[in-house]
DSSP file (Angstrom, degrees, kcal/mol; ACC not computed):
  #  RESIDUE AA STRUCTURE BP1 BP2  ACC     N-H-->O    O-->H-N    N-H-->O    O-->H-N    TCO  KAPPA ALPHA  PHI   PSI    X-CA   Y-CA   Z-CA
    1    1 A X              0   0    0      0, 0.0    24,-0.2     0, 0.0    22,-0.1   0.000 360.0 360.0 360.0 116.2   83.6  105.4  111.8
    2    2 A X        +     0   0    0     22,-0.1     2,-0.3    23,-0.1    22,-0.2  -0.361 360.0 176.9 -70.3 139.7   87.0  103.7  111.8
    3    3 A X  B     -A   23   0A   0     20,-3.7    20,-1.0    18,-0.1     2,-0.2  -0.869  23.7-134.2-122.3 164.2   86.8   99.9  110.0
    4    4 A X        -     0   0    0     -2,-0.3     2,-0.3    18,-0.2    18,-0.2  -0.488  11.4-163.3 -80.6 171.7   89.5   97.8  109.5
    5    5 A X        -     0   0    0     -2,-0.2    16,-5.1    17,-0.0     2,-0.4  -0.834  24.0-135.0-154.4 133.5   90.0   96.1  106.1
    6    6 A X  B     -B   20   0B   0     -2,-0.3    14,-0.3    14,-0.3     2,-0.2  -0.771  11.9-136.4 -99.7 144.6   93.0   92.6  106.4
    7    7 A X        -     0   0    0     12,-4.2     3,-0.2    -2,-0.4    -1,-0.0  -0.528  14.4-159.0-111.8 157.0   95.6   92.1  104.0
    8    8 A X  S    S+     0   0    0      1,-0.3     2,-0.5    -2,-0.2    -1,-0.1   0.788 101.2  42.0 -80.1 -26.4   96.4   88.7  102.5
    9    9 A X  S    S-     0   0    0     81,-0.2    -1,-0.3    82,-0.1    81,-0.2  -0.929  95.0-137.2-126.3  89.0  100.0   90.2  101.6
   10   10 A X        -     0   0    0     -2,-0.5     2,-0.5    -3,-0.2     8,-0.2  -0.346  19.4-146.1 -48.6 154.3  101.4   92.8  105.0
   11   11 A X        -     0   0    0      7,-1.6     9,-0.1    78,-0.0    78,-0.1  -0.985   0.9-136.9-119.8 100.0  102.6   95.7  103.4
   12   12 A X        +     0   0    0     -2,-0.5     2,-0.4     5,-0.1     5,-0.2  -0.260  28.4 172.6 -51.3 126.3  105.7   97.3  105.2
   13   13 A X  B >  S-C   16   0C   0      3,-2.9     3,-3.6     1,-0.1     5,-0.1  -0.968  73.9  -1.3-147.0 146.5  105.3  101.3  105.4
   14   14 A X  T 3  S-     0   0    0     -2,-0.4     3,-0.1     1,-0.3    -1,-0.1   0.797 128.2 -60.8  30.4  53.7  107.9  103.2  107.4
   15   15 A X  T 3  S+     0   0    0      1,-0.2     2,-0.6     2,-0.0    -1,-0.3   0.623 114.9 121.2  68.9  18.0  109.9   99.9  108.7
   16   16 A X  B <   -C   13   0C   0     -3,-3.6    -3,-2.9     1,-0.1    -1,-0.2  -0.910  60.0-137.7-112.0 155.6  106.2   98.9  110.3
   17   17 A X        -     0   0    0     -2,-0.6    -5,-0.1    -5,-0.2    -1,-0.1   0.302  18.9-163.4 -39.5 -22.2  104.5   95.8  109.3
   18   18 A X        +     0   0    0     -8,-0.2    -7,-1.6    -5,-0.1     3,-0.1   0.561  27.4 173.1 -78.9 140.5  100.7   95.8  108.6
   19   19 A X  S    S+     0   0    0     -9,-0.2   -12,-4.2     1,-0.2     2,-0.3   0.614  74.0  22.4 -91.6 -25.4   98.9   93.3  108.5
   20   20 A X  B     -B    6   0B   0    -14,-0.3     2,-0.8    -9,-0.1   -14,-0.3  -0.980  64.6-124.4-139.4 165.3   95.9   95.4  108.2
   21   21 A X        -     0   0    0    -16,-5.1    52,-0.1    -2,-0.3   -18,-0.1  -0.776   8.3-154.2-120.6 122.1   94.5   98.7  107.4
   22   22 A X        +     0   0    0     -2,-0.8     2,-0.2   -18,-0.2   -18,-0.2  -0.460  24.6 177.1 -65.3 156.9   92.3  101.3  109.4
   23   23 A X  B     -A    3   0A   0    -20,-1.0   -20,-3.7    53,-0.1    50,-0.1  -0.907  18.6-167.0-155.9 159.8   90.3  103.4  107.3
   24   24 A X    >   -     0   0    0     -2,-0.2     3,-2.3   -22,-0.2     4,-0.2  -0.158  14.2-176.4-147.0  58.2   87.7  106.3  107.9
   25   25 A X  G >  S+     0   0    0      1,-0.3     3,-1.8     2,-0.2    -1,-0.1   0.525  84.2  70.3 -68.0 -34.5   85.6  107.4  105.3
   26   26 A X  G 3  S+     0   0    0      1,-0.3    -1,-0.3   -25,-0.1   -24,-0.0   0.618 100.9  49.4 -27.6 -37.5   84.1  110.3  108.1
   27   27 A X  G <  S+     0   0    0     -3,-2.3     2,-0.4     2,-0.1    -1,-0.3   0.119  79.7 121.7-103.0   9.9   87.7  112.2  108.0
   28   28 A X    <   -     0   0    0     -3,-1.8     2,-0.4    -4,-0.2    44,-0.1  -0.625  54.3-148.7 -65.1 122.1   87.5  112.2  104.2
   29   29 A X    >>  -     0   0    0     -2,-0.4     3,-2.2     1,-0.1     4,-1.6  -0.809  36.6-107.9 -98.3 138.9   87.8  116.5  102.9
   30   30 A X  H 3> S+     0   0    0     -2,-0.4     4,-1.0     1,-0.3     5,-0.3   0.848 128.4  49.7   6.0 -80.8   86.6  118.2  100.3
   31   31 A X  H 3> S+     0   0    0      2,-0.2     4,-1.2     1,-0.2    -1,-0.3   0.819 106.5  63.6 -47.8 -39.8   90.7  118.2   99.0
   32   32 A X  H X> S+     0   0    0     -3,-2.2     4,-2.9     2,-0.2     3,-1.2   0.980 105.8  42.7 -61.5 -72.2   90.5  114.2   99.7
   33   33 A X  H >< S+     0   0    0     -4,-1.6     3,-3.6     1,-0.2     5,-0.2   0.587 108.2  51.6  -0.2-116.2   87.8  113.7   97.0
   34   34 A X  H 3< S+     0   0    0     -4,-1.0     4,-0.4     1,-0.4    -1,-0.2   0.198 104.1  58.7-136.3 -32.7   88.8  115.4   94.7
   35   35 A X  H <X S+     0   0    0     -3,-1.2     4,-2.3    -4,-1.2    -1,-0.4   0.858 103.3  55.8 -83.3 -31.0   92.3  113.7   95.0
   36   36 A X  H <X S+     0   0    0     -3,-3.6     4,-1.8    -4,-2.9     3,-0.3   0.959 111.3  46.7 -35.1 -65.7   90.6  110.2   94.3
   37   37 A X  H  > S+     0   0    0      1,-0.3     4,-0.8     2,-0.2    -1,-0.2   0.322 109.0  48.4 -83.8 -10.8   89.3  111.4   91.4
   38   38 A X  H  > S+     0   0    0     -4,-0.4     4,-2.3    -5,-0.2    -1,-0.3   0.577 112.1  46.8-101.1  -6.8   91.9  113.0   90.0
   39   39 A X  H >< S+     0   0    0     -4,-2.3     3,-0.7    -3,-0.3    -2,-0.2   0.998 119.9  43.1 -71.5 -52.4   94.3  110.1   90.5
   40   40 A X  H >X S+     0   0    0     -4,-1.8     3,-3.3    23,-0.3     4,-0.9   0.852 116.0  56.7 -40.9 -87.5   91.2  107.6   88.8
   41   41 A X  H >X S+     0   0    0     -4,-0.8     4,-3.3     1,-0.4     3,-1.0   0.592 103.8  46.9 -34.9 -72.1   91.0  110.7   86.4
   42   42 A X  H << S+     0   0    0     -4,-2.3    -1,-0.4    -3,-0.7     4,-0.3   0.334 116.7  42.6 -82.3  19.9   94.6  110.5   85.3
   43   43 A X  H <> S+     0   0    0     -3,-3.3     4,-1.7     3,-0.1    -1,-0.3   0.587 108.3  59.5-120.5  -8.5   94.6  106.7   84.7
   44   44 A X  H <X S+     0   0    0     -3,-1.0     4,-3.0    -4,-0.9     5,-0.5   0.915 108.0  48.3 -43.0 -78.7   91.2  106.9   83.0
   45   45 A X  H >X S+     0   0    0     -4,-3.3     4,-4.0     1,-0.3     3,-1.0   0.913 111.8  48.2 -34.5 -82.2   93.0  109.1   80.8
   46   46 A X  H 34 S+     0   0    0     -4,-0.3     4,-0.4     1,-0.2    -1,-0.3   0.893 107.3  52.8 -13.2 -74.7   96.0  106.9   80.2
   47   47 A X  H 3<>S+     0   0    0     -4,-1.7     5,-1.2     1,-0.2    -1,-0.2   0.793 110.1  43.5 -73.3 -13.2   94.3  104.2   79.6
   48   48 A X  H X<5S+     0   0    0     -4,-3.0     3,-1.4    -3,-1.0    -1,-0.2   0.909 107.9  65.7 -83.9 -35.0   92.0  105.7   76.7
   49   49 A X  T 3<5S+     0   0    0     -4,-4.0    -2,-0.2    -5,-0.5    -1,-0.2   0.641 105.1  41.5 -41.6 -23.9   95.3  107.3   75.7
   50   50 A X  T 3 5S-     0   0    0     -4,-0.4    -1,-0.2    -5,-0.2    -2,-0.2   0.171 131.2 -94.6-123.9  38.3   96.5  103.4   74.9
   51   51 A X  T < 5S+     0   0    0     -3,-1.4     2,-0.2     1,-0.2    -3,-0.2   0.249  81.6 140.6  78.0  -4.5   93.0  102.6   73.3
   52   52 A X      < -     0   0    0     -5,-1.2     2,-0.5    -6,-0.2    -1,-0.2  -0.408  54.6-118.0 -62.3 130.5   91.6  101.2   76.3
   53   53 A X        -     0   0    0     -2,-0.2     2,-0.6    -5,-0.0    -5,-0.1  -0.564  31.2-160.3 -54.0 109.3   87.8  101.9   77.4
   54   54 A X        -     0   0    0     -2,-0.5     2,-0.4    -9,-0.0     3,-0.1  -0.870  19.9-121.1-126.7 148.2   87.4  103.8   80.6
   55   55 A X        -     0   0    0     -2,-0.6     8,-0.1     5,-0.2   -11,-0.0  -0.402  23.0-177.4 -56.2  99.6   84.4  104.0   82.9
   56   56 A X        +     0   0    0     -2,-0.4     2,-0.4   -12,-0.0    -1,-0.2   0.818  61.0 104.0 -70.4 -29.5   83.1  108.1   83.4
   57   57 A X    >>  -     0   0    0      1,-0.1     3,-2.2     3,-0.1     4,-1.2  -0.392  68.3-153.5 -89.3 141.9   80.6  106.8   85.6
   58   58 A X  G >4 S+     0   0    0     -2,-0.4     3,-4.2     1,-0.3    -1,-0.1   0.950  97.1  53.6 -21.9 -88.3   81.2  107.2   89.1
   59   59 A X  G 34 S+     0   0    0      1,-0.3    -1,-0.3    46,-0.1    -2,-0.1   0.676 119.8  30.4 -18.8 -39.8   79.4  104.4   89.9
   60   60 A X  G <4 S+     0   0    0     -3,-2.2     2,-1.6     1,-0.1    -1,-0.3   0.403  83.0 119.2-116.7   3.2   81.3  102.0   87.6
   61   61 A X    XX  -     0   0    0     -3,-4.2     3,-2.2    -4,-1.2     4,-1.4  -0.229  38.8-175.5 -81.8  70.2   84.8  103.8   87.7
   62   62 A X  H >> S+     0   0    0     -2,-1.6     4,-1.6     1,-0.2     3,-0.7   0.704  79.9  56.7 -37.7 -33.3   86.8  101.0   89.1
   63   63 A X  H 3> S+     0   0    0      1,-0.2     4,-3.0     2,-0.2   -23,-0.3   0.848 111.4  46.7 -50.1 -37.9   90.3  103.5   89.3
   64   64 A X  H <> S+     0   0    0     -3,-2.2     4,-1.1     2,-0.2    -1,-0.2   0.842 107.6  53.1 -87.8 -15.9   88.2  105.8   91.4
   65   65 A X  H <X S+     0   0    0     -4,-1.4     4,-1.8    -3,-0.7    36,-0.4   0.858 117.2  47.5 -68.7 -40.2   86.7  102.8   93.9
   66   66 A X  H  X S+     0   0    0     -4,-1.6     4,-1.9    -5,-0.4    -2,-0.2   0.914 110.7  41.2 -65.1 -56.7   90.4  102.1   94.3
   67   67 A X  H  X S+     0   0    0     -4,-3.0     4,-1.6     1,-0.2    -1,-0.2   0.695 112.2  54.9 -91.9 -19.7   91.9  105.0   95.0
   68   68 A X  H  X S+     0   0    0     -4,-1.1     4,-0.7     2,-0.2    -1,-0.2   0.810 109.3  50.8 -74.8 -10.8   89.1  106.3   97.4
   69   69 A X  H  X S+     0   0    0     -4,-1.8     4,-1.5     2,-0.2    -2,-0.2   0.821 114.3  44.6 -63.7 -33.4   89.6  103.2   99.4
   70   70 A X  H  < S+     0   0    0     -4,-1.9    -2,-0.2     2,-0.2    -3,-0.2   0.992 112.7  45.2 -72.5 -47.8   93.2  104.0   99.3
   71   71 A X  H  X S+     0   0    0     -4,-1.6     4,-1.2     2,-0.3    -2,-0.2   0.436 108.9  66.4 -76.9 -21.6   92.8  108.0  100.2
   72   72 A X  H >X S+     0   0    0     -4,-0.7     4,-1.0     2,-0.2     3,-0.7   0.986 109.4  40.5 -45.3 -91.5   90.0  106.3  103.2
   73   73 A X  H 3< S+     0   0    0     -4,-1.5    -2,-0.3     1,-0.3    -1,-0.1   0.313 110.9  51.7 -61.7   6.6   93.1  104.9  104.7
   74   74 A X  H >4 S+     0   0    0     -2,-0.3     3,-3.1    -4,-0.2     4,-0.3   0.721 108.8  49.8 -99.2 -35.8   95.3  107.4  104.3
   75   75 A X  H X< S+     0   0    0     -4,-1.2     3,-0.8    -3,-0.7    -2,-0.2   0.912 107.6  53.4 -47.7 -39.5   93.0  110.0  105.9
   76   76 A X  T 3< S+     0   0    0     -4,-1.0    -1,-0.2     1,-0.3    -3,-0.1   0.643 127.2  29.0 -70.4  -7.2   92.3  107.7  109.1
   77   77 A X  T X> S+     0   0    0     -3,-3.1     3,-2.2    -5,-0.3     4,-1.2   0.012  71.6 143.9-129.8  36.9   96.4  107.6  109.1
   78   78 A X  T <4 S+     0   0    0     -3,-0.8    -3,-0.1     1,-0.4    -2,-0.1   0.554  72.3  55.4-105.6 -16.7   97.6  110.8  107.7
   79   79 A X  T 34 S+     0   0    0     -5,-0.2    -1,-0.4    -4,-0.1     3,-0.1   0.811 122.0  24.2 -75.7 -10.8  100.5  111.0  110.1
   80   80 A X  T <4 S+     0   0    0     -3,-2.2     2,-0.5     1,-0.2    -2,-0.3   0.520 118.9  36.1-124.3 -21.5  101.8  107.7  109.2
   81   81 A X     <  -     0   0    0     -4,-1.2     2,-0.3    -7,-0.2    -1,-0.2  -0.974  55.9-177.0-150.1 140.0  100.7  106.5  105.7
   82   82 A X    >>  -     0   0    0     -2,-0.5     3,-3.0    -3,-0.1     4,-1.4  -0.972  42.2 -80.2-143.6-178.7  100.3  108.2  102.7
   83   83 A X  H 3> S+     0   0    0      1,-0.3     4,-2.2    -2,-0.3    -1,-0.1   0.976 123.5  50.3 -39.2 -68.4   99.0  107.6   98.6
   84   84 A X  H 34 S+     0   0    0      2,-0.3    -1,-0.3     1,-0.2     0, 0.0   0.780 105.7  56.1 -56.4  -1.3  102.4  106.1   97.5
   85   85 A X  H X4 S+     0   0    0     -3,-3.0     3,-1.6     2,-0.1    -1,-0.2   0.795 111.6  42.1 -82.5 -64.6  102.5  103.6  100.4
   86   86 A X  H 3< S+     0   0    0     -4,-1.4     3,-0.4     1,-0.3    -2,-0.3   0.428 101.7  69.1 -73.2   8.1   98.9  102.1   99.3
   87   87 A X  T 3< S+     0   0    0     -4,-2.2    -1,-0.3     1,-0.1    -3,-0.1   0.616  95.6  58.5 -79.6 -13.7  100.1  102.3   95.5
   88   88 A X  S <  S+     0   0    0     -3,-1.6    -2,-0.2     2,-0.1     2,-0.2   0.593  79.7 115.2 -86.8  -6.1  102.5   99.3   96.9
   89   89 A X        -     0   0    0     -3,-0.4     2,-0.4     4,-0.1     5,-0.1  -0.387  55.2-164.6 -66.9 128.4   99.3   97.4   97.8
   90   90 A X    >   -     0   0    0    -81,-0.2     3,-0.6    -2,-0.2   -81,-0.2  -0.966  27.2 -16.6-141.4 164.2   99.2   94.2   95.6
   91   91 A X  T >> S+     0   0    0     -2,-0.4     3,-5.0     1,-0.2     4,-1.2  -0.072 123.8   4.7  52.3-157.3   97.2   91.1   94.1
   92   92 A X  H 3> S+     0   0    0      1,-0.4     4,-2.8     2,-0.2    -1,-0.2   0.589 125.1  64.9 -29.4 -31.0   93.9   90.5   96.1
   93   93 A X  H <> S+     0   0    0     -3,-0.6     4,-1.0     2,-0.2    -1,-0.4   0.432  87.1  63.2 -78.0  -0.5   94.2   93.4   98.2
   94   94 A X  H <> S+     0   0    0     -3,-5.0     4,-2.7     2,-0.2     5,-0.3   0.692 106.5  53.2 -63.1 -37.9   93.9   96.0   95.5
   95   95 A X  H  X S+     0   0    0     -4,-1.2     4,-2.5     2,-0.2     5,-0.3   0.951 108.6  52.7 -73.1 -31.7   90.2   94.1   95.2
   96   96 A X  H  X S+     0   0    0     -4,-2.8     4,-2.6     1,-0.2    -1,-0.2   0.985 111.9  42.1 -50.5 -61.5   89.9   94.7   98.8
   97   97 A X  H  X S+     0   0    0     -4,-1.0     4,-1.2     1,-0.2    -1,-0.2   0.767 108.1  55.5 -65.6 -23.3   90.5   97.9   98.6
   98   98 A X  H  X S+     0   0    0     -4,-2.7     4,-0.9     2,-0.2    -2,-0.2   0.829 104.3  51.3 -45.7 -52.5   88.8   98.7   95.9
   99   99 A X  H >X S+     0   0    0     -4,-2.5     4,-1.4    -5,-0.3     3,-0.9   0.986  99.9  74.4 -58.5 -53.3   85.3   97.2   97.3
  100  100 A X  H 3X S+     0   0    0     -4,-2.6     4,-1.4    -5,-0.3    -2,-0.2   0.831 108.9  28.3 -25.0 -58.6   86.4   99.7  100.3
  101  101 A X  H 3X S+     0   0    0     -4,-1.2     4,-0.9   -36,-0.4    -1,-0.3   0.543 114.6  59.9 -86.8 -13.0   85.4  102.6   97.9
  102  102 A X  H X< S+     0   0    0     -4,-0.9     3,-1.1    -3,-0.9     4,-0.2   0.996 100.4  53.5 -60.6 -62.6   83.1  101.0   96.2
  103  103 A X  H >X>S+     0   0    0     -4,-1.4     5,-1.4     2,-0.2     3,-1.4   0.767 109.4  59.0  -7.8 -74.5   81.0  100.3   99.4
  104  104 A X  H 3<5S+     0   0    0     -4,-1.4    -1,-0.2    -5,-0.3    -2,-0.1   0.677 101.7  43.3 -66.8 -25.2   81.2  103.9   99.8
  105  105 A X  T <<5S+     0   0    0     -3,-1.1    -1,-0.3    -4,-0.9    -2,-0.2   0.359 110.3  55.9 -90.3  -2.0   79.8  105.3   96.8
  106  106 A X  T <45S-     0   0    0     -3,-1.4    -2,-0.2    -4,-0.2    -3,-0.2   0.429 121.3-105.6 -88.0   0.8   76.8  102.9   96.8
  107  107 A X  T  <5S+     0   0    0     -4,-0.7     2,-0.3     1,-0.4    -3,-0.2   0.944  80.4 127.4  83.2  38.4   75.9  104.2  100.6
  108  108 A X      < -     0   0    0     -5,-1.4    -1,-0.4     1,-0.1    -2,-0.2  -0.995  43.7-173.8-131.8 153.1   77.2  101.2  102.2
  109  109 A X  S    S+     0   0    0     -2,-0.3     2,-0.3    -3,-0.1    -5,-0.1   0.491  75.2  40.8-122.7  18.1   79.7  101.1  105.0
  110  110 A X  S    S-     0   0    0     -7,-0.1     5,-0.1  -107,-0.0    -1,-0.1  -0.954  88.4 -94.2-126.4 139.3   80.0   97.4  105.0
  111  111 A X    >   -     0   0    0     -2,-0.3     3,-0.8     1,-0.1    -2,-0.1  -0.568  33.8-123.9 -78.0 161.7   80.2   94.4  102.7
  112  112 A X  G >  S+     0   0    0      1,-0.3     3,-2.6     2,-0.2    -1,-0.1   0.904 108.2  63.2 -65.7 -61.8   77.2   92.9  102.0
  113  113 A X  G 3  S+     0   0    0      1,-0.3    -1,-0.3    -3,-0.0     4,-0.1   0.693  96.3  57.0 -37.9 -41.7   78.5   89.6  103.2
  114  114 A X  G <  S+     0   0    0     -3,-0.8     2,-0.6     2,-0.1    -1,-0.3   0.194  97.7 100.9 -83.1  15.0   79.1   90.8  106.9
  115  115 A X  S <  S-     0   0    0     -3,-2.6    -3,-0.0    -5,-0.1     0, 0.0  -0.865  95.1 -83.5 -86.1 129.5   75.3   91.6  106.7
  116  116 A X        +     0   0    0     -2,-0.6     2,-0.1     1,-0.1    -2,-0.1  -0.138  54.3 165.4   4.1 101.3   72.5   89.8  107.9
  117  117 A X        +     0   0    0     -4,-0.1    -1,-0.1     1,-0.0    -4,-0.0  -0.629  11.6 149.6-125.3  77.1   71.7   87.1  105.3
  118  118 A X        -     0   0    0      2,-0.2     3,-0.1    -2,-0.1    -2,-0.1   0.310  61.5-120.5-100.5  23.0   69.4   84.6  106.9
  119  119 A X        +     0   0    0      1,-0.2     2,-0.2    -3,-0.0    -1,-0.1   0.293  67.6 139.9  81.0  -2.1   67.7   83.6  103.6
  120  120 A X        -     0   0    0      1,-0.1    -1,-0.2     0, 0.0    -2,-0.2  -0.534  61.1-115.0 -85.2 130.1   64.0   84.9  105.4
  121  121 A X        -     0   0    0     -2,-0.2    -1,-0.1     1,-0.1     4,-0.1  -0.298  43.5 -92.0 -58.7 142.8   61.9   86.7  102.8
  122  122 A X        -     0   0    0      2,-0.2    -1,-0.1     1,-0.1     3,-0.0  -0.341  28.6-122.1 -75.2 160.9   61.4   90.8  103.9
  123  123 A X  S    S+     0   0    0      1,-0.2     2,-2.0    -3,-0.1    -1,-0.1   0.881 106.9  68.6 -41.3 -43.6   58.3   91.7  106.1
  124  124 A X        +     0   0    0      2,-0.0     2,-0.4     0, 0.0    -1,-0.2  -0.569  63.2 166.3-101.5  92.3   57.3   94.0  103.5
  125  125 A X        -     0   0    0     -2,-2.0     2,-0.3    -4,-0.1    -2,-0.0  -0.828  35.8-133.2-103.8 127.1   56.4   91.6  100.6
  126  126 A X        -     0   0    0     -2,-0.4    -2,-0.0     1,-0.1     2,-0.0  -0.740  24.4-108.7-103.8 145.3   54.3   94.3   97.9
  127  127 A X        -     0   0    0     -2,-0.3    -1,-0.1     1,-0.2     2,-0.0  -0.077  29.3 -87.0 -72.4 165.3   51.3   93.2   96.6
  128  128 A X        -     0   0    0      1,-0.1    -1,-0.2     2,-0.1     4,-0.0  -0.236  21.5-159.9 -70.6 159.7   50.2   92.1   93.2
  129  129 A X        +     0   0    0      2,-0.1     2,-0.4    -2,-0.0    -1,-0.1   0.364  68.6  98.0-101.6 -19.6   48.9   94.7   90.6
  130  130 A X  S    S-     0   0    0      1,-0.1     2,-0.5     3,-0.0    -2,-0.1  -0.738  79.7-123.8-104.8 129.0   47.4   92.2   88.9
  131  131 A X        -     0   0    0     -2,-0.4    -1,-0.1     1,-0.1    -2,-0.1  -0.506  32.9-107.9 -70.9 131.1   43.7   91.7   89.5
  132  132 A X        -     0   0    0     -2,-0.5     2,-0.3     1,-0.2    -1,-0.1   0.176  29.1-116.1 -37.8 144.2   42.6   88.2   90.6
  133  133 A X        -     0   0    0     -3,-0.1     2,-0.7     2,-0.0    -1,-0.2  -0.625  25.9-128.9 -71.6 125.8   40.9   86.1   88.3
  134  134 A X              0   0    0     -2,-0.3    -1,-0.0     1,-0.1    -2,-0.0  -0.741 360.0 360.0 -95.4 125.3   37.1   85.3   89.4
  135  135 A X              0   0    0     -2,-0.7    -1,-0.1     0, 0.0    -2,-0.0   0.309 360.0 360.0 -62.0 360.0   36.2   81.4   89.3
């Protein structure tokens, strides 16, 4: 499902403006992966190379949220945009993108914030374990 995701900072890529970016995690391949994770990979690497810690887990690998958020948006544009466009992405919109892939590896296709949040406790409130006390 194509989303949009709006930049603070438009980005110029082949003389065009944008102001925002489509992205489509659905048209993500095998070969797309697998390039995320080796770009995340090789700055993981790097950075333990200059004594810096770096995250193996998925889950926590901020290089590898980033760069599938970018590698989202290249796929939904692959005639027009590619990795070395969204390496030009800068300041708050790297975190943007970033969440983009984050969002995808926790099995969300949205931010949390454009969810429902009406402060109402869920239906399905689980009961105590503990047995009542007798008076």
């Amino acid at each position: 499902m194509r989303q949009k995701l709006e930049l603070r900072q438009p980005i110029m890529i082949n003389g065009e403006n944008y102001k925002e970016l489509e992205y489509d995690f659905e048209e993500l391949t095998c070969e797309d992966y697998t390039t995320a994770a080796t770009y995340a990979d090789s700055k993981a690497l790097r950075a333990t190379q200059n004594g810096k810690p770096g995250a193996v887990i998925m889950e926590q690998n901020i290089s590898f949220h980033m760069y599938l958020g970018m590698i989202a948006v290249v796929a939904a544009n692959r005639e027009r945009i590619d990795i070395a466009d969204m390496e030009r992405i800068k300041g708050y919109d790297l975190v943007g993108i970033t969440q983009v892939g984050r969002n995808f590896i926790a099995g969300r296709s949205v931010e949390p914030s454009d969810q429902n949040n009406s402060g109402r406790r869920s239906e399905a409130t689980p009961e105590s374990t503990i047995p009542e006390l007798k008076k």
